[in-house]
C-alpha positions as CSV (number, residue, x, y, z in Angstrom):
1,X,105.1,194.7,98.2
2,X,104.9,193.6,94.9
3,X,108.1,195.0,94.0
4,X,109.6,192.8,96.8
5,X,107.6,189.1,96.2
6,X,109.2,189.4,92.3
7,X,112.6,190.5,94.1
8,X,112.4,187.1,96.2
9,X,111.3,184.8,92.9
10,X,113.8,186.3,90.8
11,X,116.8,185.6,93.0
12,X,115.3,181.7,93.8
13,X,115.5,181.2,90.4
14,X,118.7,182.4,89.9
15,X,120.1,180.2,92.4
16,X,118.2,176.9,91.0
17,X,119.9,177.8,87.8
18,X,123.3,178.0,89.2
19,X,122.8,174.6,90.7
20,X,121.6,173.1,87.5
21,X,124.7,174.5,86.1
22,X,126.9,172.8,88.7
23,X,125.7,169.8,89.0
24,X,125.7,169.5,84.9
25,X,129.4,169.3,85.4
26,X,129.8,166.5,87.8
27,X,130.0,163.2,86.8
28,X,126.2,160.9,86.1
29,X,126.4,157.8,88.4
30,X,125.0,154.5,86.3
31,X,123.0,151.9,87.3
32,X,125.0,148.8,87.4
33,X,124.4,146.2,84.5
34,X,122.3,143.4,85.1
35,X,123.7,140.2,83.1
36,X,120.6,137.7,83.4
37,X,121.4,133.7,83.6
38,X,121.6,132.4,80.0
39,X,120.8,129.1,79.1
40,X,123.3,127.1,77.4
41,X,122.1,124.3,75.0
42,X,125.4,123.3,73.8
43,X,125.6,120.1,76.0
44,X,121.7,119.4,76.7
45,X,119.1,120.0,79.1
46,X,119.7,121.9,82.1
47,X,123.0,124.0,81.4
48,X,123.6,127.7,81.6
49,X,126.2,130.3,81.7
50,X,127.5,131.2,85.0
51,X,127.9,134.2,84.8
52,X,130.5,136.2,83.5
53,X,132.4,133.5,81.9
54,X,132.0,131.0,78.9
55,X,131.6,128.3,81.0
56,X,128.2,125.7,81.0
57,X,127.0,124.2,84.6
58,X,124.5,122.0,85.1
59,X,123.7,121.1,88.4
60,X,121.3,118.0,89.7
61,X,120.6,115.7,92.6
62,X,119.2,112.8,94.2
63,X,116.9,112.0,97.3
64,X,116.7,108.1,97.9
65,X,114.7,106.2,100.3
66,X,115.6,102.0,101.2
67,X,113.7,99.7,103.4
68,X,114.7,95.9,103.2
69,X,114.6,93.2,104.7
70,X,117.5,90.0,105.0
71,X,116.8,86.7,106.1
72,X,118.5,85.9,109.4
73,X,118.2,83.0,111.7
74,X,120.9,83.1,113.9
75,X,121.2,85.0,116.9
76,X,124.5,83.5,118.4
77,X,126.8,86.0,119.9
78,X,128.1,88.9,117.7
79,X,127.4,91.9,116.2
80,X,124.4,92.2,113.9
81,X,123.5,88.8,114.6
82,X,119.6,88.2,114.5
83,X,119.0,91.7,112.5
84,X,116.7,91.4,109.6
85,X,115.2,94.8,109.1
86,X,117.6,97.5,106.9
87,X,117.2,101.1,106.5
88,X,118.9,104.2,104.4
89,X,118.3,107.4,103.2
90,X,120.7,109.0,100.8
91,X,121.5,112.4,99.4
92,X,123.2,113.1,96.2
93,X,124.5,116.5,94.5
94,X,126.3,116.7,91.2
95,X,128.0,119.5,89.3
96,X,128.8,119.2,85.7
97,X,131.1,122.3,84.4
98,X,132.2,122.2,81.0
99,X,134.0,124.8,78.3
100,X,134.5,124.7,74.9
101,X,138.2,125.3,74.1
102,X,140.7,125.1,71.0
103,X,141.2,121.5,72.0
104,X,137.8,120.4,72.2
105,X,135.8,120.4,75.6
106,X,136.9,120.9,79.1
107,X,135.7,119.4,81.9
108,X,135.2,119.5,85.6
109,X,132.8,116.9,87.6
110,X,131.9,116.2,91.0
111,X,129.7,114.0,93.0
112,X,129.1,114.0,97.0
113,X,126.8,111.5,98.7
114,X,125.8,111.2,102.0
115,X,123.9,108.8,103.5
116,X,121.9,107.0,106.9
117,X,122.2,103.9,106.8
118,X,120.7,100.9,109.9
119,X,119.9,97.6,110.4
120,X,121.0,94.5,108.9
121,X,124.2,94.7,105.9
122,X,123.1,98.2,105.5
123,X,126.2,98.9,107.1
124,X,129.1,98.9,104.7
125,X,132.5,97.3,105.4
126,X,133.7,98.0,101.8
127,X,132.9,102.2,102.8
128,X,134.6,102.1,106.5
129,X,137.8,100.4,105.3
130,X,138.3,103.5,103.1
131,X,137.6,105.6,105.8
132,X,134.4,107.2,104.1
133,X,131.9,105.8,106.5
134,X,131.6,105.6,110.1
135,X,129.9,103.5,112.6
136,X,127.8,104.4,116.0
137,X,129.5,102.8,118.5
138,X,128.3,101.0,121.5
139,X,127.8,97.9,122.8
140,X,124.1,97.8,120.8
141,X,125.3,99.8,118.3
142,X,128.1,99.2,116.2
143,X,127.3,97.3,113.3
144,X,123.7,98.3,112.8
145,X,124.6,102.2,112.3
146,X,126.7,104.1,110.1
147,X,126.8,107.3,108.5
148,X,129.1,108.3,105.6
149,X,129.8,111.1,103.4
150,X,132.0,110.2,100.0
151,X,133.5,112.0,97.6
152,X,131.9,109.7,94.5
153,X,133.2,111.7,91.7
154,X,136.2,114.8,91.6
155,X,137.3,114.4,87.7
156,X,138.7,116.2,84.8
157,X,138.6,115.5,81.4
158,X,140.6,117.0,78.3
159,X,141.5,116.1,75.2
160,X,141.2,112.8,76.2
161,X,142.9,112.6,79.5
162,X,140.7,111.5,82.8
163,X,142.4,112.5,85.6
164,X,140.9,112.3,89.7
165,X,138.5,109.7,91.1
166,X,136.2,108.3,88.5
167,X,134.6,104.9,88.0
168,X,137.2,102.4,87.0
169,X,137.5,102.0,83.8
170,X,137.9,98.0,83.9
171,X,134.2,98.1,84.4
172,X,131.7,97.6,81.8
173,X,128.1,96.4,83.8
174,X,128.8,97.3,87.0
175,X,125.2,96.5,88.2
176,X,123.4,99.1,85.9
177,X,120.0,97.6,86.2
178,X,119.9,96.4,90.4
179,X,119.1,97.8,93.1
180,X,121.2,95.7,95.5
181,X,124.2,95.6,93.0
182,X,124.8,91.6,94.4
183,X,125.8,89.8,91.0
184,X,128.8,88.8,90.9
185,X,131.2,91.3,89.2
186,X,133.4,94.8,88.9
187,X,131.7,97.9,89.9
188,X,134.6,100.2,91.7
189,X,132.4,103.0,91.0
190,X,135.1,105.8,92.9
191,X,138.9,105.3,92.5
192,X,141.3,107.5,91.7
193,X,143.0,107.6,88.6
194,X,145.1,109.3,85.1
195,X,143.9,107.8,81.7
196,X,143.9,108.9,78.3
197,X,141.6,107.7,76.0
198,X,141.8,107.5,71.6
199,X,138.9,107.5,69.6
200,X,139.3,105.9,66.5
201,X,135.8,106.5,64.7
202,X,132.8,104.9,64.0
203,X,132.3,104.0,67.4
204,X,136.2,102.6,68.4
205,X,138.0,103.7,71.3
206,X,140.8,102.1,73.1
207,X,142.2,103.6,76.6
208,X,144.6,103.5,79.3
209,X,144.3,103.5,82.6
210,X,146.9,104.2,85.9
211,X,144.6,103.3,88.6
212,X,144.7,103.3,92.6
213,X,145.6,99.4,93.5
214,X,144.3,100.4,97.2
215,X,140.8,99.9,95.7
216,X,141.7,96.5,94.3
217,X,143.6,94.7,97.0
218,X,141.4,92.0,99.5
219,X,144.0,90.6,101.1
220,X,146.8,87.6,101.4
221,X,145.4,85.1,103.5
222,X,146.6,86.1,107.2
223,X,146.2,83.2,109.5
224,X,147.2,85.4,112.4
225,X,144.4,87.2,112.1
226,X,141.5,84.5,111.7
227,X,143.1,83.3,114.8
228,X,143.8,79.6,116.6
229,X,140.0,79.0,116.0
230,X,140.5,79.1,112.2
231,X,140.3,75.8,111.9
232,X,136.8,75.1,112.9
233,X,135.8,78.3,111.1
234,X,135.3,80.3,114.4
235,X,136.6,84.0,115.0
236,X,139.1,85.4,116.9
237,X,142.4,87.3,116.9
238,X,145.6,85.8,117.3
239,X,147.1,86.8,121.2
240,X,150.8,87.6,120.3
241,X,150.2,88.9,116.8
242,X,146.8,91.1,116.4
243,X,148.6,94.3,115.5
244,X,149.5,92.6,112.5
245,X,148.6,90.7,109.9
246,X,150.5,87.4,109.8
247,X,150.9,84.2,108.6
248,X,152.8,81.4,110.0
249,X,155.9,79.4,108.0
250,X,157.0,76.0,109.1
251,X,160.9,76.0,109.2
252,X,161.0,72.5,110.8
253,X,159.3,69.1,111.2
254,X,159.2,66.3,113.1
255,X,159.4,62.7,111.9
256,X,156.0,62.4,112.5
257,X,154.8,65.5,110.7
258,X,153.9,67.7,113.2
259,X,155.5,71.6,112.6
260,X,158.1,71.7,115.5
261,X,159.2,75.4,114.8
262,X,157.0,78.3,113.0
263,X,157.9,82.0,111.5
264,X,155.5,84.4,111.0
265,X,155.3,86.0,107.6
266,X,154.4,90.0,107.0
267,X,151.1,89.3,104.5
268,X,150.2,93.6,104.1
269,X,150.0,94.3,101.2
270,X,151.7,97.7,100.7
271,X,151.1,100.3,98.0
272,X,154.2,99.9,95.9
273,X,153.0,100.6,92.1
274,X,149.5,101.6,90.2
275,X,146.8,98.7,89.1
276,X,147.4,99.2,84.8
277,X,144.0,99.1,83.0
278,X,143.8,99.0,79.4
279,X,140.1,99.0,77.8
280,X,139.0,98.2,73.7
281,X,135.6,99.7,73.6
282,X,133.2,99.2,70.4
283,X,129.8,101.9,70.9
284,X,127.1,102.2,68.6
285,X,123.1,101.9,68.0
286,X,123.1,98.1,68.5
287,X,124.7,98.6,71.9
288,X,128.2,98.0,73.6
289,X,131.2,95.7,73.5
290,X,133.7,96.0,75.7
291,X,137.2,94.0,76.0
292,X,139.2,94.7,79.7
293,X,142.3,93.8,81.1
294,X,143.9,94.5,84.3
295,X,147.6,93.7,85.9
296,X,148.2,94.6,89.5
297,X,151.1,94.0,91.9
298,X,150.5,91.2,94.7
299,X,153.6,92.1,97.6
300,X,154.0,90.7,100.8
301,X,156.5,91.7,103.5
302,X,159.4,89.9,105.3
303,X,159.0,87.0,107.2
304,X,162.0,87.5,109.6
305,X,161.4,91.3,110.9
306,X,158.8,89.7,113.6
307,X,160.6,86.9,115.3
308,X,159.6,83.5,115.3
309,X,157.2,81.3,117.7
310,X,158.7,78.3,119.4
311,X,156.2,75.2,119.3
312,X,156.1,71.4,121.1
313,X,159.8,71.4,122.7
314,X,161.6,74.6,121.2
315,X,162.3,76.9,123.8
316,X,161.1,80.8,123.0
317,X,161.5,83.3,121.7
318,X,164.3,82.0,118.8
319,X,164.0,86.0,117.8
320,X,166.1,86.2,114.4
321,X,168.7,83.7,115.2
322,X,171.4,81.7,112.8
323,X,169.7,78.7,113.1
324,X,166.1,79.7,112.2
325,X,167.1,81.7,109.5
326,X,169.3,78.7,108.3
327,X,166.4,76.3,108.7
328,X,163.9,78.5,106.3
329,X,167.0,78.7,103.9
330,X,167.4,75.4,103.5
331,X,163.5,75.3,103.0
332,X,163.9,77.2,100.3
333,X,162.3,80.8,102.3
334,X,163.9,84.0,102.1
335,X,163.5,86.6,104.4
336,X,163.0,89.8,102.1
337,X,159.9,91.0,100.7
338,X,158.0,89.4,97.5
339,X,156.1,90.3,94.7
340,X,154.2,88.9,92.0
341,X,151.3,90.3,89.6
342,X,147.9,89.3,89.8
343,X,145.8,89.9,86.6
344,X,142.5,89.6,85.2
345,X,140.7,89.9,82.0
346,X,137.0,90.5,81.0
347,X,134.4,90.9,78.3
348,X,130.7,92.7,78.1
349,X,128.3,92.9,75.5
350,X,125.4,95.2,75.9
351,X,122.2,94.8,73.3
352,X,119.8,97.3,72.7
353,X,116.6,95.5,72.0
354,X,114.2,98.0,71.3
355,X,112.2,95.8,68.6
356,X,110.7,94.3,72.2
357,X,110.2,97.7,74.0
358,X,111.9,101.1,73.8
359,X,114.4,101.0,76.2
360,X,114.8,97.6,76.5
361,X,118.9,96.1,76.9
362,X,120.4,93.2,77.8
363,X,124.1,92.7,79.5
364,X,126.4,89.9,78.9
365,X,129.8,89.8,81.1
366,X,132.3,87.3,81.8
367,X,135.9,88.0,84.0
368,X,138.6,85.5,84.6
369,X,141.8,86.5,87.0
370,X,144.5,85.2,89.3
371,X,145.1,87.4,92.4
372,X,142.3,89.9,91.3
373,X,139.2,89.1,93.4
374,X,137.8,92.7,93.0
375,X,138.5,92.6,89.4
376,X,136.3,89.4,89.0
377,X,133.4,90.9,91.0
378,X,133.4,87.3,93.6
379,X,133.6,89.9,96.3
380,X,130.4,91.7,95.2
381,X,128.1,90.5,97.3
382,X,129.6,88.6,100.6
383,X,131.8,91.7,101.2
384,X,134.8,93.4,99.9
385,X,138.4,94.2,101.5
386,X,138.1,91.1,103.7
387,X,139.8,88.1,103.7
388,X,136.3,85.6,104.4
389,X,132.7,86.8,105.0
390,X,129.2,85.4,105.0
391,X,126.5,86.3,102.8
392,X,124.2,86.9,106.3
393,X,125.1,88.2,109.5
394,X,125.9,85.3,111.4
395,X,125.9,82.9,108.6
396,X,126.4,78.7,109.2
397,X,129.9,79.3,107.4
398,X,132.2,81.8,105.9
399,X,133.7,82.0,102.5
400,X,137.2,82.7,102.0
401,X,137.9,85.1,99.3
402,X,141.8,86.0,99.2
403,X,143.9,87.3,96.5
404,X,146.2,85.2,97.3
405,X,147.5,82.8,100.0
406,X,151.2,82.0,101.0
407,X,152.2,78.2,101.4
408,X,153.6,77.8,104.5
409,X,156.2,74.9,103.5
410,X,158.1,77.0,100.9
411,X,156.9,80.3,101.7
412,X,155.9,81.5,98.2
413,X,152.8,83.3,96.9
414,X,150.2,81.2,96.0
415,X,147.4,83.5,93.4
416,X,143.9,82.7,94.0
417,X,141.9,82.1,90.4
418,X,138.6,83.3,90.6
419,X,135.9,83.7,87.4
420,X,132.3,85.1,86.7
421,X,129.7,85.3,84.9
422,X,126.7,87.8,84.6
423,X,123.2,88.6,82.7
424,X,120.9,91.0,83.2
425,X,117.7,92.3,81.0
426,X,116.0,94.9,81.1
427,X,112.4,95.4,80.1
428,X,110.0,98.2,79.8
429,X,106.4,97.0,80.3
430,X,104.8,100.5,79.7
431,X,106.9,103.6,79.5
432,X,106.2,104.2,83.3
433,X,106.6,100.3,84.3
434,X,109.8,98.4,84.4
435,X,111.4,95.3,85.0
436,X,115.0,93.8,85.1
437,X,116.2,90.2,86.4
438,X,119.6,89.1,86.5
439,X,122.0,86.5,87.7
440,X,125.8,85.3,88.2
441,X,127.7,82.4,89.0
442,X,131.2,82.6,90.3
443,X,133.6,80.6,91.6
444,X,136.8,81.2,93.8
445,X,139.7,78.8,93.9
446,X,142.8,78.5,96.1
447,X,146.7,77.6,95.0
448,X,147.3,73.6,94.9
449,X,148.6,72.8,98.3
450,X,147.8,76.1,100.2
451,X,145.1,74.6,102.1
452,X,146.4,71.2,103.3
453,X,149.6,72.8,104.1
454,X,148.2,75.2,106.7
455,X,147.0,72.5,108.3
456,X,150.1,72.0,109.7
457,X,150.0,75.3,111.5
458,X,146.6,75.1,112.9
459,X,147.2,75.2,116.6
460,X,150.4,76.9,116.6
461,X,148.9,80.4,115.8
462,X,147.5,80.9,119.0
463,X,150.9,81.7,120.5
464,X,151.3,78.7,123.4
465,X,154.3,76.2,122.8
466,X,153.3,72.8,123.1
467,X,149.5,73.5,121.3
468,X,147.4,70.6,119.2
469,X,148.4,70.7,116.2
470,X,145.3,70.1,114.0
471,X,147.2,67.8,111.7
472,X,146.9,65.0,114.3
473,X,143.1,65.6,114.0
474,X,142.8,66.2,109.9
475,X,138.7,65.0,110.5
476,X,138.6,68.7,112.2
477,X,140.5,70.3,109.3
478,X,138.5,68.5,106.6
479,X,135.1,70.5,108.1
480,X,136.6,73.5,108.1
481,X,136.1,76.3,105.8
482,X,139.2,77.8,105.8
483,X,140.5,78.5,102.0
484,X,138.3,76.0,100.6
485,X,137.0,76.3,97.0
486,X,133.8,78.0,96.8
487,X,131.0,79.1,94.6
488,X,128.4,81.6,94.6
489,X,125.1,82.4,93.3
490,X,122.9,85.6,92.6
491,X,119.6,85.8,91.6
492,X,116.7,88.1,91.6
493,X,114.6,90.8,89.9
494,X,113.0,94.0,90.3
495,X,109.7,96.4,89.5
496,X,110.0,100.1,89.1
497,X,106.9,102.4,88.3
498,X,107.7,106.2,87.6
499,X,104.5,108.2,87.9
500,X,106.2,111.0,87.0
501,X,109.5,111.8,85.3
502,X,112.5,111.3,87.5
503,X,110.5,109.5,90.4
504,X,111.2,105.7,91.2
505,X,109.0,103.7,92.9
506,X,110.4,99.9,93.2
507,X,110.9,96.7,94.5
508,X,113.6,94.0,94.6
509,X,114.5,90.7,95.8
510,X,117.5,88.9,95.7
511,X,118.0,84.7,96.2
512,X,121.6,83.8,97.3
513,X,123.1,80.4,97.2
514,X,126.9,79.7,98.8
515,X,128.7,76.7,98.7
516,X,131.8,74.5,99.1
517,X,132.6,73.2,95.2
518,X,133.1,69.6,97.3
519,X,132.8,68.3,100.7
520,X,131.3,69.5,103.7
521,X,132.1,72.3,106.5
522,X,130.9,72.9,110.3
523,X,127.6,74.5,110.9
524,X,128.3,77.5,113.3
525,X,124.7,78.3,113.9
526,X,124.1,74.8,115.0
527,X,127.9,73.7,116.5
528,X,129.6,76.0,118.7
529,X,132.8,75.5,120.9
530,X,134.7,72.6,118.6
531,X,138.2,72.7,119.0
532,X,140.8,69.9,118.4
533,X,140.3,68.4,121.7
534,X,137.1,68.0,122.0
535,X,135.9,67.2,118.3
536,X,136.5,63.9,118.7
537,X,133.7,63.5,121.8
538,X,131.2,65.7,120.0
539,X,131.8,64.1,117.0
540,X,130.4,60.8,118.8
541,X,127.6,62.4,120.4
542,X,126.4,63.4,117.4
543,X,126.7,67.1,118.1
544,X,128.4,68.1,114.8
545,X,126.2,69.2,112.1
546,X,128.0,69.8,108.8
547,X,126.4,71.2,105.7
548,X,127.7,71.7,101.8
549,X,125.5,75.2,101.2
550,X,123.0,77.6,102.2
551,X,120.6,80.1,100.9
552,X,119.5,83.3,101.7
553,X,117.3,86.0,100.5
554,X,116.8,89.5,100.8
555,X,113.9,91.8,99.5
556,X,114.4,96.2,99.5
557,X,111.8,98.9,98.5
558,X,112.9,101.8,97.4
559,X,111.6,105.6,96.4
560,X,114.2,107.5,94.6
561,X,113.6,111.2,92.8
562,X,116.5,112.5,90.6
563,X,116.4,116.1,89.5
């Protein structure tokens, strides 16, 4: 028995040996490497390795929170009239990748927002027209909700070139210290673009810029789109013509002045060539100092491929003939396409004043152009991409912001000039409490003649033969806002505590004054209906009221927490 348990033992242990043996020759199966997330402090706080490559990302965000309120009287007929409460909530993720390389650093960097956005002017004509926002619809709707998602930033520099969509680089304040961003000035803060820029040393750098001019255009005045109405300042949309956007030539006149025969001019502009930005930059403790100038093409279309539109005796439709195109010869109009450049120049000084407070700056800014609204900033706060707007929904009067208007008796572009100016301080009360106030003044001025020659078209854009002309009522025309020299101004301040670093707890108002720079215009909140017929009846009665300006205000909270 013995015998046979050491037998048994012996022969187990001959086989484990064997085994051992066996599996000594087969090949040992490693653990896979961990590589851990290094930091990379080669470009500040908050960068690391991604793994397996040389290349530093730093990734960071934004949660915002808006309540606000705009004053707002009116509550005549149309969208958004009689709102005054606002609200938005807005998201925010960036992603900064950079790589050192022979040639200095690359890099990649991208920005997406998204946002909710209700009530009154929280919803954003400038962000629908570039088809990054887009509205509830709805008969209570529209107008009072809108969401959006936009790409902010997709850019890559290198070596000095910026290419993708980036801030313009025209822009030097561009609203650094508001909440509202109201003052008058540039601030395209997403466009697309190729520029290269030098440095020189000691702070110099000068750069070039090929820009997108689709994010600079606001329109040549199109009468056909304001409507028959235009000339009492009331909406509408021209009947024959609202597919396009128009504006009417006189080819002929009567002995008494009325237009006795009109053409309709293409005003689109079309994306022909680049806006060309060139930038001299100075940078250094003191602050900033910034020199910008801008040229961009101004184009409108023919004003013979739509027809023309008969009026008082002139049978219709004189579509293209012999004699209509001989009459706007002879008036000196030709029926291809024009173009002409708009430009515009500006200056900014920043100041560092930290012998008041750490962290204390103040911005000074000036811009001047002809057919460069955007450029000049007049567009900031009434509204963008449109041709006239109010600074409240349903405002007594609009103001008419064109690049540029065509004269209707020779059929040549007219630029709009337009200039502002812009301050803004910034002051640290504690290092947790801070304040800024600022304020602008602009002004926006039509080409000699544009305006008192499309008076004679008023009435004839509605498309009937035979219509009132509103030269033979030119006490109508003289109350209407229709490219009349304006002005605006912005003022207002702020309060921002940050309990904790990155968190914004503030408060802002804003004070906004628009005007006519001389005479007086209808009061739409308070005149309704006026037309060339019966002005003269209501005029009697007493039931025109006419005003030269009006305020309005508007106050927003806000919680924002960057990380």
């Amino acid at each position: 028995m013995i015998f046979l348990k050491r037998a048994l033992l012996g022969s187990a242990a001959a086989l484990a040996t064997v085994g051992a043996a066996h599996a000594a020759d087969l090949p040992a199966k490693k653990a896979a490497a961990v590589e851990f997330v290094r930091v990379c402090s080669a470009y500040g706080a908050g960068f690391f390795y991604i793994p397996g490559t040389d290349t530093c990302l730093r990734i960071s965000g934004r949660a915002r929170a808006e309540y606000g309120y705009q004053s707002n009287e009116n509550r005549n007929v149309g969208s958004g009239n009689g709102d005054v409460s606002q609200f938005r909530g807005l998201l925010r993720i960036n992603m900064d990748a950079r790589t050192q390389t022979d040639y200095g650093t690359l890099r990649a960097f991208i920005r997406l927002e998204a946002a909710s956005r209700t009530g009154a002017f929280m919803t954003s004509g400038t962000q629908q027209r570039i088809a990054n926002a887009y509205p509830a619809l709805g008969v209570d709707q529209f107008g009072r909700v809108q969401q959006y998602v936009n790409t902010d930033k997709a850019f890559i520099q290198f070596a000095g070139l910026t290419a993708g969509r980036a801030s313009s680089f025209f822009d030097f304040y561009a609203h650094d210290f508001e909440f509202v961003g109201g003052t008058a000035g540039s601030d395209v803060s997403s466009t697309n673009l190729l520029a290269y820029t030098a440095s020189f040393g000691n702070g110099f750098s000068a750069t070039i810029s090929m820009e997108d001019p689709n994010f600079r255009h606001n329109t040549v005045y199109s009468a056909a789109a304001a409507g028959a109405g235009a000339a009492a300042g009331t909406s509408g949309t021209s009947t024959f013509f609202s597919s396009y956007s128009l504006t009417p030539l006189i080819l002929q006149q009567a002995a008494n002045g009325n237009a006795t025969l009109v053409g309709f001019q293409d005003v689109i502009e079309r994306s022909r060539m680049p806006d060309f930005v060139g930038v001299l930059r100075y940078d250094s403790a003191w602050g900033s100092a910034q020199i910008s100038g801008a040229v961009k093409d101004v184009n409108i279309g023919s004003s013979y491929n739509q027809g023309f539109l008969g009026a008082t005796g002139v049978t219709l439709p004189i579509a293209n003939s012999a004699a209509a195109i001989a009459l706007a010869s002879a008036r000196g109009i030709r029926g291809g396409s024009q173009t002409t450049e708009g430009f515009a120049v500006q200056g900014g000084l920043k100041i560092n004043t930290p012998f008041i407070a750490p962290g204390d700056a103040l911005y000074l800014q000036g811009a001047y152009g002809e057919g460069a609204n955007v450029y000049t900033g007049v567009t900031a706060y009434t509204g963008t991409y449109t041709q006239s707007g109010t600074p409240t929904n349903g405002g007594p009067f609009a103001q008419y912001l064109s690049d540029a208007v065509v004269n209707p008796l020779t059929g040549k572009i007219q630029l709009t000039e337009s200039f502002s100016v812009v301050g803004s301080f910034l002051h640290y009360w504690t290092p947790s409490v801070r304040s800024a106030v600022f304020a602008s003044y602009s002004e926006t001025n039509f080409g000699k003649g544009a305006r008192a020659a499309l008076s004679l078209t008023q009435g004839l854009v509605g498309g009937s033969a035979g219509a009132t002309s509103i030269v033979t009522n030119p006490a109508l025309f003289a109350l209407s806002p229709v490219l009349r020299d304006s002005y605006q101004i912005v003022a207002g301040a702020n309060l921002i505590w940050s309990p904790v670093k990155d968190l914004d707890i503030g408060v802002e108002g804003n004070y906004i004054n628009t005007g006519m720079k001389s005479g007086r215009v209808i009061d739409q909140t308070k005149t309704t209906g006026v037309n060339a017929a019966n002005f003269a009846a209501l005029n009697a009665a007493g039931a025109i009221k006419t005003l030269n300006n009006y305020d309005a205000a508007q106050v927003r909270f806000r919680v924002q927490r960057d990380f």
